[in-house]
Backbone as ProteinMPNN parsed JSONL, in Angstrom:
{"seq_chain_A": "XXXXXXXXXXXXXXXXXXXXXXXXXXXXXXXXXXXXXXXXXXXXXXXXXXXXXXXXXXXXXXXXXXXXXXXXXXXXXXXXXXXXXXXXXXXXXXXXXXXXXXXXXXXXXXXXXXXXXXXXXXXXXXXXXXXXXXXXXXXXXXXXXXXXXXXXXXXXXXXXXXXXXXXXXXXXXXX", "coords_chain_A": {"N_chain_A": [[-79.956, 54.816, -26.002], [-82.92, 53.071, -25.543], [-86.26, 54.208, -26.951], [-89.671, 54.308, -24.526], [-92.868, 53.227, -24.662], [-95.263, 55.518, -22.917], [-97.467, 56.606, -21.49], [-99.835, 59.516, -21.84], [-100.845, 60.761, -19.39], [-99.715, 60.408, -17.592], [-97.03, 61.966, -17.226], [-96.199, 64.636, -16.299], [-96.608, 67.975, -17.246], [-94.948, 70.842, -17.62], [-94.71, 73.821, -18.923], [-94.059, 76.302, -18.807], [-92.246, 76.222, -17.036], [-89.926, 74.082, -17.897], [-90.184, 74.975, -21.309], [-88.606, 77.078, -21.882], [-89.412, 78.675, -23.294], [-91.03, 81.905, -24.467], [-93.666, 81.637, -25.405], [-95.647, 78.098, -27.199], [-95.391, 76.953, -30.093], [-97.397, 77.114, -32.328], [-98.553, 76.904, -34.836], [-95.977, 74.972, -35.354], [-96.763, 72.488, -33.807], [-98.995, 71.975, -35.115], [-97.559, 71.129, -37.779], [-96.476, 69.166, -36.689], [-98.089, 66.986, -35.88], [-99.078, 65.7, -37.991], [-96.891, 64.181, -39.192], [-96.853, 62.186, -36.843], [-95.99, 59.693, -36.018], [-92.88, 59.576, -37.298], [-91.418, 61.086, -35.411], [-89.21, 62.052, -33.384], [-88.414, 60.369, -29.535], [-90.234, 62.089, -26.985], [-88.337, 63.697, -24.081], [-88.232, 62.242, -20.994], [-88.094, 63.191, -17.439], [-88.088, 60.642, -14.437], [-88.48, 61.643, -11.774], [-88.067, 62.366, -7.611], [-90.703, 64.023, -8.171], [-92.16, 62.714, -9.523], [-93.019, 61.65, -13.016], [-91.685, 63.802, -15.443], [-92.037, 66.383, -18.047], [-89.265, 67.031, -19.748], [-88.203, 67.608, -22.258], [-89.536, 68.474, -25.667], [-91.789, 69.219, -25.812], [-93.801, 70.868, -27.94], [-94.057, 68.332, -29.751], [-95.654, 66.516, -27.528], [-97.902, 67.949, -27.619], [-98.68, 67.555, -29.993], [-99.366, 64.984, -29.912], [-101.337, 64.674, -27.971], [-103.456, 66.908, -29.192], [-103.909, 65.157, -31.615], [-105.711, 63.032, -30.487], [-103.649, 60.894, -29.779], [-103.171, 58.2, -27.083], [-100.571, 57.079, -25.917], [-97.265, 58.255, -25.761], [-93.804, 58.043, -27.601], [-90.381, 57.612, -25.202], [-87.871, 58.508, -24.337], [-86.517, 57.416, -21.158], [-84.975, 59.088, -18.182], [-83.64, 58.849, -15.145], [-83.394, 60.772, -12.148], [-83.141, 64.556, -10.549], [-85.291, 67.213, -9.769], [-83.691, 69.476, -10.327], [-81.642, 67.73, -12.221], [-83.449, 67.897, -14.452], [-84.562, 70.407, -14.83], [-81.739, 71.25, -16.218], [-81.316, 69.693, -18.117], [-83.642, 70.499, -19.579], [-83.308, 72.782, -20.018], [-80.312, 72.854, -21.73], [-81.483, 71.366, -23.806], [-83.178, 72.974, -24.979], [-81.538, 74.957, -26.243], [-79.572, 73.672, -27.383], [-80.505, 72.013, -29.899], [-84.053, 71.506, -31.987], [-86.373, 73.992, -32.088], [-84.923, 77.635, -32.907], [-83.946, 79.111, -30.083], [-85.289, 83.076, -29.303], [-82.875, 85.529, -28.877], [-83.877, 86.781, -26.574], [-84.714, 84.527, -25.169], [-82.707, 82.783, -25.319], [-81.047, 83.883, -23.382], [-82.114, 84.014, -21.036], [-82.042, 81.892, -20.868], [-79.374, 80.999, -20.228], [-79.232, 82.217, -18.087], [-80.644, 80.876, -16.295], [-79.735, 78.622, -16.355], [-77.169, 78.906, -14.964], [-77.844, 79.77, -12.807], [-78.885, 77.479, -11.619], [-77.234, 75.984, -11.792], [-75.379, 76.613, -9.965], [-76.54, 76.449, -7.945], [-76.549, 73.592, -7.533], [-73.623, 73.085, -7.193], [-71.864, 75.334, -5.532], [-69.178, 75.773, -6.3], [-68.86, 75.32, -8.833], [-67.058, 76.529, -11.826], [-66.978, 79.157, -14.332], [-66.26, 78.341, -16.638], [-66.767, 75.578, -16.991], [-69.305, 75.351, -16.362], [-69.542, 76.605, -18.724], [-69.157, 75.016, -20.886], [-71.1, 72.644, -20.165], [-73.266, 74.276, -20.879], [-73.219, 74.751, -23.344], [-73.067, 76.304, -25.479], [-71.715, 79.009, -25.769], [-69.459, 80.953, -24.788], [-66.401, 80.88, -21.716], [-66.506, 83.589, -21.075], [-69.072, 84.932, -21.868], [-70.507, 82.971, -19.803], [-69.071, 83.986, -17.581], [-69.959, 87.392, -17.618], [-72.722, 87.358, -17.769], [-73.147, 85.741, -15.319], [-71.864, 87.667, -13.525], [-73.709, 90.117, -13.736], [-75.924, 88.832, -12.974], [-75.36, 88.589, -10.002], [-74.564, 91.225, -9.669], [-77.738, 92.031, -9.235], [-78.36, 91.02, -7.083], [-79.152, 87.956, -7.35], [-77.498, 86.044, -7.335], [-75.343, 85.049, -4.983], [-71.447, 86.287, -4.451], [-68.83, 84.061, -5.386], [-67.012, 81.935, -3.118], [-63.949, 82.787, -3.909], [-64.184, 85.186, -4.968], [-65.487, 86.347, -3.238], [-63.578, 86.496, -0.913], [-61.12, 87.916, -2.029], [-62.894, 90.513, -2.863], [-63.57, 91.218, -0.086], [-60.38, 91.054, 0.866], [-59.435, 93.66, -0.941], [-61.198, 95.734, 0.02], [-60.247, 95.421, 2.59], [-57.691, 96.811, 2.355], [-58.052, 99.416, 0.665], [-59.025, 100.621, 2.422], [-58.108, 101.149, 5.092], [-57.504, 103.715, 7.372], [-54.833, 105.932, 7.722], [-52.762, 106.683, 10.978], [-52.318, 109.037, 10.912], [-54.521, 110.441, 9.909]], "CA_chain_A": [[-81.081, 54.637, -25.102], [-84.207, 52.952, -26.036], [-87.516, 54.652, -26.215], [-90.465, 52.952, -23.875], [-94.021, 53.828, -24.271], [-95.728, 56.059, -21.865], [-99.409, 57.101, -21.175], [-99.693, 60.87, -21.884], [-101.895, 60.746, -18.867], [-98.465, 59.386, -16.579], [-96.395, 63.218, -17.648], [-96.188, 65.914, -15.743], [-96.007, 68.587, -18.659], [-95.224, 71.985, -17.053], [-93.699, 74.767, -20.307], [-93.223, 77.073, -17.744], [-90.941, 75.753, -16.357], [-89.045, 73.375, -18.797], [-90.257, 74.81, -22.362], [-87.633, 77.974, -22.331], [-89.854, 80.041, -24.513], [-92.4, 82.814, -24.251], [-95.088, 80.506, -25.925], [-95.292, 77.61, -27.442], [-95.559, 77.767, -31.809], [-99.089, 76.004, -32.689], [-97.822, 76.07, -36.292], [-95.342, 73.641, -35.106], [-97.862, 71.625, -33.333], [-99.82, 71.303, -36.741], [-97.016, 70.511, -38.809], [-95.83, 68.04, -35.988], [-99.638, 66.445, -35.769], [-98.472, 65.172, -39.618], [-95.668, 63.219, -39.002], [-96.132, 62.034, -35.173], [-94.85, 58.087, -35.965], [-91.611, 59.28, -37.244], [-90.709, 62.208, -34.62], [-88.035, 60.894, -31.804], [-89.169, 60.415, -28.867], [-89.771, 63.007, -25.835], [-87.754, 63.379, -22.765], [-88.734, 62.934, -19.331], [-86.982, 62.698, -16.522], [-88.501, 60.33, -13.285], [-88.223, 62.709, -10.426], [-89.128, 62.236, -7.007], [-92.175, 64.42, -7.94], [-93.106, 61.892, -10.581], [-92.233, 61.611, -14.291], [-92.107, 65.358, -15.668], [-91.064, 66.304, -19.622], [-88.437, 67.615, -20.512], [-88.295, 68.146, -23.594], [-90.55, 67.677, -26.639], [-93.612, 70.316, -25.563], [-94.632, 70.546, -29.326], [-94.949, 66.088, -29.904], [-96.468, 65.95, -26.901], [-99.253, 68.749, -27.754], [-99.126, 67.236, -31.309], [-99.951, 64.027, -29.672], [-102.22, 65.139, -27.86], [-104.361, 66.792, -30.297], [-104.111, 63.651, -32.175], [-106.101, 61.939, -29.725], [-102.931, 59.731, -29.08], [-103.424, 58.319, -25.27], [-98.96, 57.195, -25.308], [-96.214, 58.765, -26.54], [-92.404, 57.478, -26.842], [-90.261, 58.852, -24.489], [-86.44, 58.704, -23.819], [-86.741, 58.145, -19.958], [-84.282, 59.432, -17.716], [-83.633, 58.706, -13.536], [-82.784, 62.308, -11.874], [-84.035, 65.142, -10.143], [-85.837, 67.859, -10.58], [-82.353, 70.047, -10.718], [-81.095, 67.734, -13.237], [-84.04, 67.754, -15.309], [-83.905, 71.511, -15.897], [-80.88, 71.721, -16.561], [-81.786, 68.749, -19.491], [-84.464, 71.605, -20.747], [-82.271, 74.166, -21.022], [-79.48, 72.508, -22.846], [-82.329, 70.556, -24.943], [-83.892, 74.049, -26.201], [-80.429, 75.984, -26.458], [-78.886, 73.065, -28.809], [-81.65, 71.672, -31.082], [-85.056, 72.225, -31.934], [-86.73, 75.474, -32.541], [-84.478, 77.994, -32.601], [-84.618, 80.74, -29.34], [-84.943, 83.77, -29.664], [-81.946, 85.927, -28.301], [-83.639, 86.998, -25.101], [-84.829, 83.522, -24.568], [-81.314, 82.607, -25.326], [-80.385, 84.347, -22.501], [-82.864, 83.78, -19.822], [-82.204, 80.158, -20.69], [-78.06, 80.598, -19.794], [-78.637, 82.701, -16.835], [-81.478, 79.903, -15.758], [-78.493, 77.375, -16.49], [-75.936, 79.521, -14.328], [-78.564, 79.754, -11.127], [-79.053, 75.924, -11.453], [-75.526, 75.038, -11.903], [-74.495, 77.119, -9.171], [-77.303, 75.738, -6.629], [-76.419, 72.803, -7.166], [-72.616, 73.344, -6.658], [-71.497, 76.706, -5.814], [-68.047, 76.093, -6.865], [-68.588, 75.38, -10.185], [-66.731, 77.143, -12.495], [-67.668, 79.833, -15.429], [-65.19, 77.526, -17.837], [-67.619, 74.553, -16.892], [-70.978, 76.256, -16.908], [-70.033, 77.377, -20.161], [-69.003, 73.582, -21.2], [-72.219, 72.032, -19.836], [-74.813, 74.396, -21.521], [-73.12, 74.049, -24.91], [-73.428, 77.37, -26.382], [-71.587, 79.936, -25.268], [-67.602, 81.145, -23.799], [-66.969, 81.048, -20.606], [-66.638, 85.105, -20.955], [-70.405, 84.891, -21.432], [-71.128, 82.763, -18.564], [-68.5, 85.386, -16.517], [-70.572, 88.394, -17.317], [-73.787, 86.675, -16.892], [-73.096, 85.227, -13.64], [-71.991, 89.167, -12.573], [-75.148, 90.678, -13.684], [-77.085, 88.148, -11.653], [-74.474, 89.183, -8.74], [-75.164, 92.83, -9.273], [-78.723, 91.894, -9.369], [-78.616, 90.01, -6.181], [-79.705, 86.893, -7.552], [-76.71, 85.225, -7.119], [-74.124, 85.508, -3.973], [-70.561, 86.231, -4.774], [-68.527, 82.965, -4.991], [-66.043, 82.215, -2.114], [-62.853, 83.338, -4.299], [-64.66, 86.567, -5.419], [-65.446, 87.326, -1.848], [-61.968, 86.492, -0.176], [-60.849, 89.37, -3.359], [-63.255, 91.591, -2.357], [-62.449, 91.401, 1.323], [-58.664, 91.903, 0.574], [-59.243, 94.909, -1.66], [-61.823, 96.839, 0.864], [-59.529, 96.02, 3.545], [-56.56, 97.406, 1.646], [-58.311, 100.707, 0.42], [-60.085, 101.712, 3.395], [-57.412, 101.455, 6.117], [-56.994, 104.89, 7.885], [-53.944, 106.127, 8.722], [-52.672, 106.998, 12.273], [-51.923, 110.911, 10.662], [-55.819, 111.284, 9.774]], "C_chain_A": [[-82.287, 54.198, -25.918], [-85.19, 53.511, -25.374], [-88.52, 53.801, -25.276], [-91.498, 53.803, -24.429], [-94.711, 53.899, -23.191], [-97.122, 56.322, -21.997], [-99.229, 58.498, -21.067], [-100.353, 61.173, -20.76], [-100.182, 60.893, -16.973], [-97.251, 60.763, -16.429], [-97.028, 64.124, -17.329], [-95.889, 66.747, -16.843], [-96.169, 70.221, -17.766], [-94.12, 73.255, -18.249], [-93.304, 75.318, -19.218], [-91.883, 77.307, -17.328], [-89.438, 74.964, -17.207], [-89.41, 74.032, -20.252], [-89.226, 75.971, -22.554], [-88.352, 78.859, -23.533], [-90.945, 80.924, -24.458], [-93.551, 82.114, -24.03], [-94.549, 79.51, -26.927], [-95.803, 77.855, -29.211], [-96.391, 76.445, -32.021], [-98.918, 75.752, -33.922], [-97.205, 74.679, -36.361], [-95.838, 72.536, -34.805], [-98.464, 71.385, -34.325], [-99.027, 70.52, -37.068], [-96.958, 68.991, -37.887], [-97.571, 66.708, -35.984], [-99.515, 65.612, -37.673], [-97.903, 64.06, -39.436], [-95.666, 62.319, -37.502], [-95.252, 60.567, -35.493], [-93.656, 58.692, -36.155], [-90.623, 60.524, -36.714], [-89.893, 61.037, -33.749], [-88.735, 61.272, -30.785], [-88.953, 62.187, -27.964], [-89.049, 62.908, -24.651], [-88.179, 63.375, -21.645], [-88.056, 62.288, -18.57], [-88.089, 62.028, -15.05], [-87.825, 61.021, -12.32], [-88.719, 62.225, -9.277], [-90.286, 63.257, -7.174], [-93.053, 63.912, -9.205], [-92.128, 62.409, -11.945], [-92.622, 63.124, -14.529], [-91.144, 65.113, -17.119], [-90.374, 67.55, -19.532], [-88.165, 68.346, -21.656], [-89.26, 67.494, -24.617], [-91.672, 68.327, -26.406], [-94.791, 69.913, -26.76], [-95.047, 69.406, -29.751], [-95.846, 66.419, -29.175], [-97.68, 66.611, -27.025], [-99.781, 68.138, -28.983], [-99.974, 66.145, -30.994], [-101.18, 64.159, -28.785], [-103.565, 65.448, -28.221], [-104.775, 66.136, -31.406], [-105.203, 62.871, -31.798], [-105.431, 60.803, -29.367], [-103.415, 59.304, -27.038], [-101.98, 57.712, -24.762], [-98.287, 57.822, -26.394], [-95.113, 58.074, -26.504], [-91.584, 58.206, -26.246], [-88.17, 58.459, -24.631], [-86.797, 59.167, -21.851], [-85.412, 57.826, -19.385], [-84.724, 59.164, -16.2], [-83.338, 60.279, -13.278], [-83.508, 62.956, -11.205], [-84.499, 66.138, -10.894], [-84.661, 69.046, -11.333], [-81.844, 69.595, -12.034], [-81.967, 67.898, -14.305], [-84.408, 69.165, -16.221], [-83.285, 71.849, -16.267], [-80.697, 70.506, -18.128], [-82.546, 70.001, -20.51], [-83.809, 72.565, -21.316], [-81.437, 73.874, -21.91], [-80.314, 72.003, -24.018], [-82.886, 71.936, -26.097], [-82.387, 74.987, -26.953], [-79.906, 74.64, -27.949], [-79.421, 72.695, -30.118], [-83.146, 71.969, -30.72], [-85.48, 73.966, -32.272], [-85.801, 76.366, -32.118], [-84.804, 79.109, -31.237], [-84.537, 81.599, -29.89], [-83.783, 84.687, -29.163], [-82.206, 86.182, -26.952], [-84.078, 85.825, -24.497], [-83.555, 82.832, -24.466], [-80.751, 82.657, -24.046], [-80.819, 84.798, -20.777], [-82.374, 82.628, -19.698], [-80.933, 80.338, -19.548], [-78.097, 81.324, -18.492], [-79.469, 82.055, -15.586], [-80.163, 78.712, -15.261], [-77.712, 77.923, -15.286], [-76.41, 79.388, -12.864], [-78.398, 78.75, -10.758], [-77.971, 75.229, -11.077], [-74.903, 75.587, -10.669], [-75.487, 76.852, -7.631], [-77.037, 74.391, -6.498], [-74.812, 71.922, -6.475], [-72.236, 74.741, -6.673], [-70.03, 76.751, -5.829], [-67.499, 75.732, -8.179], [-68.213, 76.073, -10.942], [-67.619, 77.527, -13.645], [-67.272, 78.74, -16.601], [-66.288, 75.999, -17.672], [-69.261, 74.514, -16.899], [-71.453, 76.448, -18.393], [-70.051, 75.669, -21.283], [-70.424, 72.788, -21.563], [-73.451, 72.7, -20.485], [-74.235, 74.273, -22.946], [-73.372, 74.962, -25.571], [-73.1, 78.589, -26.457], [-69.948, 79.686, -24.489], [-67.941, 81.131, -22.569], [-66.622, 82.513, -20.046], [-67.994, 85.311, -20.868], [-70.491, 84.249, -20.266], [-70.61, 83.941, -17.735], [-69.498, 86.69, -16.896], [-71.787, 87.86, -16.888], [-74.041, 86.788, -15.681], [-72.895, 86.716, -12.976], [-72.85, 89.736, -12.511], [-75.919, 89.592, -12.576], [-76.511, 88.426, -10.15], [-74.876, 90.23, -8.637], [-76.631, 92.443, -8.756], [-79.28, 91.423, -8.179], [-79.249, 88.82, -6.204], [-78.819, 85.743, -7.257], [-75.12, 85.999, -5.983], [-72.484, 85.412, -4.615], [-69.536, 84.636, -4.625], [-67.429, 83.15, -4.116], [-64.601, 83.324, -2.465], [-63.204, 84.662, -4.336], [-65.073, 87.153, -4.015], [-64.165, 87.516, -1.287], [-61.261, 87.837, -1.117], [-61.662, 90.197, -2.823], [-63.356, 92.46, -0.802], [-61.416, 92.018, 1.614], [-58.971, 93.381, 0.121], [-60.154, 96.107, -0.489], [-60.86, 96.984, 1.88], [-58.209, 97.291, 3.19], [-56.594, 98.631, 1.53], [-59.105, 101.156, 1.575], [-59.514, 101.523, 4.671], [-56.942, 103.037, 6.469], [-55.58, 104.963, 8.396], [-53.708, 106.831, 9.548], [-52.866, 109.358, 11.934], [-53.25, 111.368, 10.398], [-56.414, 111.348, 11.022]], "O_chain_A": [[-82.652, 54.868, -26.884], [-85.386, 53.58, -24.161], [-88.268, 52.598, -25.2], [-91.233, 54.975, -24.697], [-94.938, 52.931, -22.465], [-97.68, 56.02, -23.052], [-98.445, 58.846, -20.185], [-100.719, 62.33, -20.963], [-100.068, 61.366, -15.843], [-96.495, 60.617, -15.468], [-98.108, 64.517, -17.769], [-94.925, 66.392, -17.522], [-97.245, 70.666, -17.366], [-92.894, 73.33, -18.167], [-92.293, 74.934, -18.629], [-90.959, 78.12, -17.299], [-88.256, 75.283, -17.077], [-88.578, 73.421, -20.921], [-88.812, 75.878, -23.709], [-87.831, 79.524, -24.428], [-92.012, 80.314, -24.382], [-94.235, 81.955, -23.019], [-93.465, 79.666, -27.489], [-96.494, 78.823, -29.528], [-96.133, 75.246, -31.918], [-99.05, 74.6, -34.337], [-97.547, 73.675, -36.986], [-95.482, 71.525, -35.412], [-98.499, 70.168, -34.512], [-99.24, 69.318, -36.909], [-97.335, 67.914, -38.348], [-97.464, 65.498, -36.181], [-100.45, 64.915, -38.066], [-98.486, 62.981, -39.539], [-94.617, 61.834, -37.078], [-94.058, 60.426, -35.23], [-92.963, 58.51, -35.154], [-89.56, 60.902, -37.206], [-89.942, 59.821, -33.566], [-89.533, 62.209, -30.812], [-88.102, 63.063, -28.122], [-89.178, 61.811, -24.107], [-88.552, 64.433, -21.137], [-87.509, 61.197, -18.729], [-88.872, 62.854, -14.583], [-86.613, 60.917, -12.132], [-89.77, 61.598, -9.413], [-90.945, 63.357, -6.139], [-94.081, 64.355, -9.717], [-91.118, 63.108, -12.019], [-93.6, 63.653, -14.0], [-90.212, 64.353, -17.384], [-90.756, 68.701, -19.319], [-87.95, 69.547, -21.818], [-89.704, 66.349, -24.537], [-92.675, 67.845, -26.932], [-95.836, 69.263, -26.781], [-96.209, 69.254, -30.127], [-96.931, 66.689, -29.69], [-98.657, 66.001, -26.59], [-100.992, 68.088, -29.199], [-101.096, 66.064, -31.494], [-102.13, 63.486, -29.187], [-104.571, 64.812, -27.908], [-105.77, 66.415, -32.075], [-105.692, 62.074, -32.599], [-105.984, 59.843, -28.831], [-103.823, 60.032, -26.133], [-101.812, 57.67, -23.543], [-98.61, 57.908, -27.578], [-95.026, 57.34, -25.519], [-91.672, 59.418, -26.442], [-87.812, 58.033, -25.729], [-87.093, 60.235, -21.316], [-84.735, 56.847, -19.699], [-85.918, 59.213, -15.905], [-83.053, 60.977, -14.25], [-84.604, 62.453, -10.957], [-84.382, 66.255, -12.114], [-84.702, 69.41, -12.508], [-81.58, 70.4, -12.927], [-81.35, 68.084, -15.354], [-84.53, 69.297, -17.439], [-83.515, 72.876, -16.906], [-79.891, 70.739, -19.029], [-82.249, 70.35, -21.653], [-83.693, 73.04, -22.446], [-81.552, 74.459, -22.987], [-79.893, 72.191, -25.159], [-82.98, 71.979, -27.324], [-82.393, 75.53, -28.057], [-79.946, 74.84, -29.163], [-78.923, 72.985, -31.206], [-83.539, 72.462, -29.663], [-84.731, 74.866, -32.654], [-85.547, 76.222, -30.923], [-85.771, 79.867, -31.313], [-83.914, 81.571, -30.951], [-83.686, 83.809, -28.306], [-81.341, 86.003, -26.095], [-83.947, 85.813, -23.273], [-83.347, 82.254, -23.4], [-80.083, 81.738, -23.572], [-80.3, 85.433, -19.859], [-82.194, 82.169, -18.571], [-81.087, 80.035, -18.365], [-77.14, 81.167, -17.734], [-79.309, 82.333, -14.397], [-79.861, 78.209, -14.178], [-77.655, 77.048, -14.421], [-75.703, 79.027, -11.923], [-77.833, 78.606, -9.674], [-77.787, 74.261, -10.34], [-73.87, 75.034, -10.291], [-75.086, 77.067, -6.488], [-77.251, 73.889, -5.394], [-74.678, 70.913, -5.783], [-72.264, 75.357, -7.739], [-69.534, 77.778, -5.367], [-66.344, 75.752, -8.604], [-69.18, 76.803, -11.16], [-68.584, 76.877, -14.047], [-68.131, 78.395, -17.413], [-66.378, 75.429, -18.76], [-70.091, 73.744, -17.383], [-72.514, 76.481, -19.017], [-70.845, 75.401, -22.185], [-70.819, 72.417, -22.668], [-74.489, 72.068, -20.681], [-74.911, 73.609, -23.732], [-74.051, 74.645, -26.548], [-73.826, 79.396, -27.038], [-69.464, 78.717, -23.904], [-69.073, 81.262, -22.105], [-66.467, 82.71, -18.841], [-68.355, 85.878, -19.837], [-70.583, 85.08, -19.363], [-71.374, 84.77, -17.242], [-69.914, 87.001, -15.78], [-72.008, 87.847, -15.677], [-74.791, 87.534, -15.051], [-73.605, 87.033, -12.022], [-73.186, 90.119, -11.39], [-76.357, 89.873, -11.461], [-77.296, 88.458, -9.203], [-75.568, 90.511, -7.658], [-76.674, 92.6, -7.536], [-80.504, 91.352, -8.065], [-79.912, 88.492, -5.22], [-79.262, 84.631, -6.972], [-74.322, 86.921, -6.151], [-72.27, 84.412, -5.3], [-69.643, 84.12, -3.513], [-66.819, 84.219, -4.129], [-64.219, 84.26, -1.763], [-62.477, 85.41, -3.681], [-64.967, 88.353, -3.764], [-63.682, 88.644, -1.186], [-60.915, 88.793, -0.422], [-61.032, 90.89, -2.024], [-63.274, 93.646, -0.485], [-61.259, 93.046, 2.273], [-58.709, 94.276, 0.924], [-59.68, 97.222, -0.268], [-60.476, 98.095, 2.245], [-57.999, 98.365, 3.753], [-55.671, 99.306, 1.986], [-59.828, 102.147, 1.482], [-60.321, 101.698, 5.584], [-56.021, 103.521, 5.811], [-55.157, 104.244, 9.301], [-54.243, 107.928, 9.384], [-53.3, 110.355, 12.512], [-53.435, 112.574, 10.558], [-57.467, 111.967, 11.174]]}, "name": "protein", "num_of_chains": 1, "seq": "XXXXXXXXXXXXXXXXXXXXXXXXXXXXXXXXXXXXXXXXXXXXXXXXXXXXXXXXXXXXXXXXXXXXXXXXXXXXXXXXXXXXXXXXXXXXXXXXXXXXXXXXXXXXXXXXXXXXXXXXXXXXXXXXXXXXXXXXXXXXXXXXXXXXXXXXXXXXXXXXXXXXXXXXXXXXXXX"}
């Protein structure tokens, strides 16, 4: 993919939402404020709610405080669905490392996403697509967010839990 240049002005920049980490590391932002020509570019994905980044928080603050007014970008078509699910894999594989519980906000961010956008996606493909992890982790995961009620049981796991209540909680005629 070739980069294009963008207008820092033209980027939706929301961490929140896409940076996967507590806060962002202003160290990094220095060092990065050094080097900006020979960083790669940032990601953003065109959404219908406009261009939004992806990835790259730290450039784009570096550039920023640069007084740059474009950055280069790596742009992407997509929505907003696919575009967090770009952030999450982007912070989980390279870049600053997480830390373990960001680690693990990220994959159970990944698991909500992946499973709103199909809810018969498999754990074995969840675990594929974020790139970091068995798909024994995604399976507990995904149950805690079940216990948790964050996430509804998937069809198979209901039809199973159906069977088994009916099974154990039939009275018989002698009680």
């Amino acid at each position: 993919m070739e980069a294009i240049e963008l207008g820092l002005d033209e980027i939706k920049v929301d961490f929140s939402t896409y940076g996967y980490r507590k806060q962002k590391d202003l160290l990094r932002v220095q060092q990065y404020q050094e080097i900006l020509d020979v960083l790669p570019p940032v990601d953003v994905f065109d959404t219908p709610l406009g261009m939004v980044l992806a990835a790259g928080h730290h450039r784009y603050d570096a550039h920023v405080n640069e007084g740059r007014q474009t950055i280069k970008a790596n742009l992407y078509q997509g929505s907003e669905h696919e575009a967090r699910l770009f952030a999450i894999k982007s912070n989980v594989v390279h870049g600053l490392p997480l830390t373990r519980a960001e680690r693990k906000q990220a994959l159970r961010d990944f698991i909500l996403i992946s499973k709103a956008g199909d809810g018969n996606v498999s754990d074995r493909e969840i675990a594929r697509d974020f790139g970091a992890c068995g798909k024994d982790t995604v399976n507990r995961e995904r149950r805690e967010l079940v216990k948790e009620e964050l996430l509804p049981l998937n069809p198979d796991e209901l039809a199973a839990l159906d069977e088994y209540i009916t099974r154990h909680s039939q009275v018989s005629d002698a009680d």
